[in-house]
C-alpha positions in Angstrom: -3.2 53.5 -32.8 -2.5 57.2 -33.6 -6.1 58.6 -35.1 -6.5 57.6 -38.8 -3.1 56.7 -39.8 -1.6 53.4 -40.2 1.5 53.9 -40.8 3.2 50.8 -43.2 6.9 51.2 -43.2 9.1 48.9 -40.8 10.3 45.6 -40.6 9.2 42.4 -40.7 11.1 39.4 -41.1 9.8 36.3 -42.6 12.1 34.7 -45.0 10.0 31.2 -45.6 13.1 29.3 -47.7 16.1 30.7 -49.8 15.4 29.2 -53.0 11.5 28.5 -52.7 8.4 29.9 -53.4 8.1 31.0 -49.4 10.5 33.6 -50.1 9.8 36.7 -48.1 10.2 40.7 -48.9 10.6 42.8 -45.8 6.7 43.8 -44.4 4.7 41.1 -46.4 2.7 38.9 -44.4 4.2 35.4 -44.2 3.5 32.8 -46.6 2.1 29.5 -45.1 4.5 26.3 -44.8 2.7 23.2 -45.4 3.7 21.4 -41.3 3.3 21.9 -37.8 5.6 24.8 -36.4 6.8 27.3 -33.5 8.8 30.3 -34.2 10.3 33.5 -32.3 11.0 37.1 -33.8 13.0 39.8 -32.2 12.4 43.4 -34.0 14.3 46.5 -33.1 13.1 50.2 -34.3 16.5 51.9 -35.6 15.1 55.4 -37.0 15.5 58.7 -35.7 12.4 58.5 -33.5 13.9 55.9 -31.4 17.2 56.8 -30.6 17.5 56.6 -27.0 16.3 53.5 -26.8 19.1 50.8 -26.1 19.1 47.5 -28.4 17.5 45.1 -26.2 14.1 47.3 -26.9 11.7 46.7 -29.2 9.1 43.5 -30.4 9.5 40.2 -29.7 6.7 37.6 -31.2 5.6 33.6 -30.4 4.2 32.3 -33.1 3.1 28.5 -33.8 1.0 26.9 -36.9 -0.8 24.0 -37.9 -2.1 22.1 -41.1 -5.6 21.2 -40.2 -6.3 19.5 -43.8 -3.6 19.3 -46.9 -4.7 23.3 -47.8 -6.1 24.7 -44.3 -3.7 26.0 -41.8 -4.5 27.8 -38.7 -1.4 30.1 -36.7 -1.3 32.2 -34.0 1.1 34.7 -32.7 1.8 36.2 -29.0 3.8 39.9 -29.7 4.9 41.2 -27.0 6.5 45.1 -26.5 9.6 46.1 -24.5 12.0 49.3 -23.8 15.0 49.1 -21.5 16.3 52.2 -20.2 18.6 52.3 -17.5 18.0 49.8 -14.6 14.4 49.7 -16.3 13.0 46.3 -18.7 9.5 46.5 -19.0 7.5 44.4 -21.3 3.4 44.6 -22.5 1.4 42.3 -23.9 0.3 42.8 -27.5 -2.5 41.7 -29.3 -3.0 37.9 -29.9 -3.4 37.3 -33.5 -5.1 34.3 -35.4 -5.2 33.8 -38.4 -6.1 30.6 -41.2 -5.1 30.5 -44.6 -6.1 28.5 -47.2 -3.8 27.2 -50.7 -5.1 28.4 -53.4 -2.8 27.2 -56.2 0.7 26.0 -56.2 3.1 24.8 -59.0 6.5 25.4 -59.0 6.8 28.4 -59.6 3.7 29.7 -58.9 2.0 29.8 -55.4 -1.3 31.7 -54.7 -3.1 31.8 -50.7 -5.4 33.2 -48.8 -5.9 34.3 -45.3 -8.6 35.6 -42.9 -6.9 37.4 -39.9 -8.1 38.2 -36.5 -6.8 40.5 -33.9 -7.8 40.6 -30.7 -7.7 43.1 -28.0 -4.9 42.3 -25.3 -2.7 45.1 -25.2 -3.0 47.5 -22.3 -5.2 50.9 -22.8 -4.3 54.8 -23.4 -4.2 56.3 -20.6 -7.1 58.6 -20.4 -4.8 61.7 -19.3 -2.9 63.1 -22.1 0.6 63.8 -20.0 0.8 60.3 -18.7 1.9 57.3 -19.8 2.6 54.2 -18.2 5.2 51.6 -18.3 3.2 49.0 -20.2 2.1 51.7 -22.5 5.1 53.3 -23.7 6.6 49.4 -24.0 3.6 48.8 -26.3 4.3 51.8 -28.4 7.7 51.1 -29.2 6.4 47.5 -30.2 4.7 49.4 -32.5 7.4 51.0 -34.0 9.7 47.9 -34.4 6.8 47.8 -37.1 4.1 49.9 -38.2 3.0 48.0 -41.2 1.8 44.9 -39.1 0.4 48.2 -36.7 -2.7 45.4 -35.7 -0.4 43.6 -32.8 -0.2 46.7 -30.6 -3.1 49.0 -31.2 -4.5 49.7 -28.0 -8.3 50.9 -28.6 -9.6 48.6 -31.6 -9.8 44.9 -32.6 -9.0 43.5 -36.3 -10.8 41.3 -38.6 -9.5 41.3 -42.1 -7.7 39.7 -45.3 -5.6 38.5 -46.9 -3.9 37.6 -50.6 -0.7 36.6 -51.3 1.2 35.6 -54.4 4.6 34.4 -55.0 6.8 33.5 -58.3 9.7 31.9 -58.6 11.7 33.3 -61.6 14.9 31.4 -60.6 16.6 30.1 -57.7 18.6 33.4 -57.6 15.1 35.5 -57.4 11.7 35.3 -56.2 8.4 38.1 -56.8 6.0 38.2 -54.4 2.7 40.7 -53.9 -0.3 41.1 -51.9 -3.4 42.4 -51.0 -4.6 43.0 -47.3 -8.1 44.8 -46.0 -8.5 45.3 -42.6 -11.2 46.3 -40.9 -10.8 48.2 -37.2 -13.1 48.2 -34.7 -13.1 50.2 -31.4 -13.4 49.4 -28.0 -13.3 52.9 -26.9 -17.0 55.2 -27.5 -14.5 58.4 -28.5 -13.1 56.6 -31.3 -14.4 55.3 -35.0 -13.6 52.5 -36.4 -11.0 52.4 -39.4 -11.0 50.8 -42.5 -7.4 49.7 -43.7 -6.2 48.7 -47.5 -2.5 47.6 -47.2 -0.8 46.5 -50.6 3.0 45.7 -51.6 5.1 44.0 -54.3 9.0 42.7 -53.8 11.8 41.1 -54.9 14.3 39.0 -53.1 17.2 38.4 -54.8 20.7 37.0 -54.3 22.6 34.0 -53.6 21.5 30.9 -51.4 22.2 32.3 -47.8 22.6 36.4 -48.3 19.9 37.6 -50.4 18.9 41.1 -51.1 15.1 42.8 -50.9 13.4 45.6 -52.7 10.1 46.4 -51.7 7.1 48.7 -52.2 4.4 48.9 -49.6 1.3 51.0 -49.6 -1.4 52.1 -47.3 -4.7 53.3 -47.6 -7.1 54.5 -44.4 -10.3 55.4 -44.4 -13.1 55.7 -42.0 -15.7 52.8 -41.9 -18.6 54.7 -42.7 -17.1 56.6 -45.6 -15.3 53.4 -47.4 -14.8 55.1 -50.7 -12.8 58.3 -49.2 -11.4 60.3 -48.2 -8.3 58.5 -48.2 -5.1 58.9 -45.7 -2.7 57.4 -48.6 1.1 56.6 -47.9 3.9 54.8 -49.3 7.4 53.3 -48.9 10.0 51.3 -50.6 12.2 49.4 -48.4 15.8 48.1 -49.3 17.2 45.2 -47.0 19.6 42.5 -46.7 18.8 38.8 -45.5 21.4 36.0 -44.0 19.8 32.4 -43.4 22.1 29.9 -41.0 23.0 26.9 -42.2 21.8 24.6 -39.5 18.2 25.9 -38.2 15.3 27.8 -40.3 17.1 30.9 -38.5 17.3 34.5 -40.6 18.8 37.7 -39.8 17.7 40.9 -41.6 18.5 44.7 -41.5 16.2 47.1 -43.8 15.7 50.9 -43.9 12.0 52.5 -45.6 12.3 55.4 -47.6 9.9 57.5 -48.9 8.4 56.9 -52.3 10.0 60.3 -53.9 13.4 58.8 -52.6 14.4 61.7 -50.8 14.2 61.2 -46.7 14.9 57.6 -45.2 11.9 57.3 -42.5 12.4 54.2 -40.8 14.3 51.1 -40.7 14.9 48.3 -38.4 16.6 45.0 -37.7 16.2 41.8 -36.0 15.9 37.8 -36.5 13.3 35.0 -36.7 13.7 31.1 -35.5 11.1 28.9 -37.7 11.6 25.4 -35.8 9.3 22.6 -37.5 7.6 20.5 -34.8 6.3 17.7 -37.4 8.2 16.4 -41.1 9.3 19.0 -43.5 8.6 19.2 -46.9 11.2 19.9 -49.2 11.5 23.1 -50.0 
């Protein structure tokens, strides 16, 4: 993780139903569906600090959750980082994530969780020398860039424990709002470094018609170092603008967004990519 910046733009897609409450906006974290399930994300940086890298490079992520009670479910995800260049595929492990969320409310229209989140430290070291990077490393990093807001799955010197808080309304089948609230705690595993406390925030609204559905989103960022929690502050934020199609057959969604700055006058990141949601137990209706 670059020193005391967490950067939050980027993509993350996680489209939970077209016309339900699970409605996603781009970087949110995603909201929890009520049976057993597997899913696999593909992410691919496509802003002016990655050109060079061909398509195949980028994040991809195995994920899988359970209902352990009728509000309790427990998930875990498996990123992994990858650049092709050339003749060249290399691939690094990131850091496994779990997580478990509890329902707080739900009606419908309204849906309220919460989540405590864990990240734990897989992904390969820095390189103590400066002007050398290995293979596994510079994969991880441009894991990293498919997307900096979620910035805990390929940090390479500190572990996460954090929050959560989610909330989602359904205003009509055409549109969903959605906000949350996410602290996060950094810890390192490295004596040089400090550890790093996180407060990521965001509002959205997807909108559109029951398969192509449109996403405007502000994210924001806070950073702080642990032993100074009230300040000062490394502060950032984007709004992101993105488009969503879901396939008719399987839970399968393809999204391409771009993040621009607040003052909407530089576009500083984007990316684009798809997630597969497959249910392993009986679906609700959504």
């Amino acid at each position: 993780m670059r020193s005391r910046r967490i950067v939050l733009y980027s993509a993350a897609l996680l489209l939970l139903g077209m016309t339900s409450l699970r409605a996603q906006g781009l970087v949110t974290q995603p909201f929890p569906r009520p049976y057993p399930t597997v899913s696999f994300q593909y992410q691919h940086p496509e802003f002016k600090s990655s050109r060079g890298i061909q398509a195949v490079s980028g994040a991809v992520e195995f994920g899988g959750s359970y209902p352990v009670t009728e509000n309790i479910i427990i998930s875990g995800r498996l990123p992994l980082g990858m650049f092709s260049f050339d003749d060249r595929l290399r691939l690094a492990l990131g850091n496994i994530g779990l997580s478990l969320t509890g329902g707080l409310f739900s009606d419908e229209k309204t849906a309220l969780a919460g989540s405590l989140l864990l990240s734990l430290k897989t992904s390969p070291s820095v390189d103590e020398n400066p002007c050398h990077c290995s293979d596994a490393e510079f994969a991880s990093f441009v894991g990293w860039y498919a997307d900096p807001y979620q910035s805990q799955r390929f940090t390479q010197r500190h572990w996460m424990i954090g929050g959560n808080f989610q909330a989602r309304y359904k205003h009509s089948a055409a549109i969903t709002l959605g906000a949350e609230v996410g602290p996060q705690w950094y810890i390192p595993t490295h004596e040089a470094d400090r550890s790093l406390l996180v407060y990521n925030t965001g509002a959205f609204v997807n909108a559109g018609l029951q398969r192509i559905r449109g996403v405007v989103e502000y994210v924001a960022s806070s950073t702080t170092l642990s032993d100074q929690p009230f300040g000062p502050f490394v502060y950032e934020d984007m709004i992101g603008f993105g488009v969503q199609v879901v396939s008719r057959g399987p839970d399968l969604t393809f999204y391409y967004q771009v993040m621009i700055d607040s003052h909407l006058r530089e576009t500083v990141n984007g990316s684009y990519g798809f997630r597969l949601i497959w249910p392993l137990g009986e679906k609700e209706d959504e």
